[in-house]
N, C-alpha and C positions, 0 to 999 in steps of 0.2 A: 153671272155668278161672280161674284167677289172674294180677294182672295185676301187675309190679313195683313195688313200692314205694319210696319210698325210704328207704333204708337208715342210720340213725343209728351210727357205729361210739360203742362208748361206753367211756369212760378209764378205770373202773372196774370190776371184778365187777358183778355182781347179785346182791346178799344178798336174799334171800326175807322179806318181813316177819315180825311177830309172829305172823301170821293163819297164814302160811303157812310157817312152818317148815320144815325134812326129817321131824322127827318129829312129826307130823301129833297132835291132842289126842285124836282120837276116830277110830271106824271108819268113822261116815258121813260126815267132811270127807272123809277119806281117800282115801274110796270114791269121793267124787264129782269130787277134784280128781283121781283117775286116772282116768273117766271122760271129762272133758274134757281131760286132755293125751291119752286115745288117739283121742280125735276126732279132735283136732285134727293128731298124729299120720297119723292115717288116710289124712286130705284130704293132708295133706304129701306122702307116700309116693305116694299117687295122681297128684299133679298134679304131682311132681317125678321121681321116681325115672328116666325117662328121660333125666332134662337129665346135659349135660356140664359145662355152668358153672355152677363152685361158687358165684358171687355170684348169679345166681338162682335157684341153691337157696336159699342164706340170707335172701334177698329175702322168700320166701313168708310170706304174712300169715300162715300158721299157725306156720309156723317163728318168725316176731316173736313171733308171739303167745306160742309156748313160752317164748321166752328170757326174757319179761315176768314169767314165774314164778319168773325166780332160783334160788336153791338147794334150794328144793322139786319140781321137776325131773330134778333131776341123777340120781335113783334112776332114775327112768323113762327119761332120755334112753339113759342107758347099758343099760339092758335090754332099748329097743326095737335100740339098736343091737348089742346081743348078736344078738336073735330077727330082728332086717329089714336088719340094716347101715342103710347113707344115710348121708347129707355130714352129723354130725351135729358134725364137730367147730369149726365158729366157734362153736355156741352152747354146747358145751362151757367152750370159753377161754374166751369172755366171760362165763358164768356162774359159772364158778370163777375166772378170773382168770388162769391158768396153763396150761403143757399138758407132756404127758409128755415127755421126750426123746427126739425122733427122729433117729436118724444122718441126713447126709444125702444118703447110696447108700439110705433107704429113704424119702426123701419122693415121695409118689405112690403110692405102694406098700399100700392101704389095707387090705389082711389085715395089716400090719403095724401103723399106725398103729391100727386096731378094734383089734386087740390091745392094743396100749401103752394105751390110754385105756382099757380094760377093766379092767387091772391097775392102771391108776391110778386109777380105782373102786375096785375092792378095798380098796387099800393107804389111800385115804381114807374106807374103810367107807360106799360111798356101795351096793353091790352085795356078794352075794356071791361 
């Protein structure tokens, strides 16, 4: 059970250090830093996927915890949200900094918005 945190909005992206790059130096950092975002993942989806509100989704320590990874991330955020959906997009924008253009007859609309950030993976080579 997860208990609200409080939530730091932050001014800037999250750039992913030297350590942790997108393109990871080796197989076994790789391996282990996608082993603990789909833990961490895991718990998320467990302890949230029923909620309505989007800020205690975001709230979730595991959800912090991902955003904490910065752009080393962004692969996985967008593939779990291909394969599981979820509120995945504050830590989208705050991790990149940006977010795709959504008209606004489709906000709320989130087979629209997974879409649009799916493709704005893509088009930033973050997913195939």
């Amino acid at each position: 059970t997860y208990r609200p945190a409080v939530l730091v909005e932050l001014a800037s992206p999250v750039r992913a250090t030297d350590a942790r790059r997108a393109t990871m130096t080796n197989d076994q950092e790789r391996q282990a830093f996608e082993a603990e975002f789909l833990r961490l993942a895991d718990e998320w989806h467990k302890d949230t996927d029923h909620l309505s509100s989007p800020s205690r989704v975001a709230m979730h320590p595991a959800y912090q915890r991902i955003i904490t990874k910065g752009e080393a991330a962004l692969h996985y955020i967008l593939k779990d949200l291909k394969s599981r959906g979820g509120q995945w997009y504050w830590a989208l924008e705050v991790i990149s900094g940006g977010q795709p253009d959504i008209p606004d007859d489709m906000q709320g609309v989130r087979s629209f918005i997974d879409n649009a950030w799916l493709n704005w993976g893509r088009q930033h080579r973050y997913i195939d």
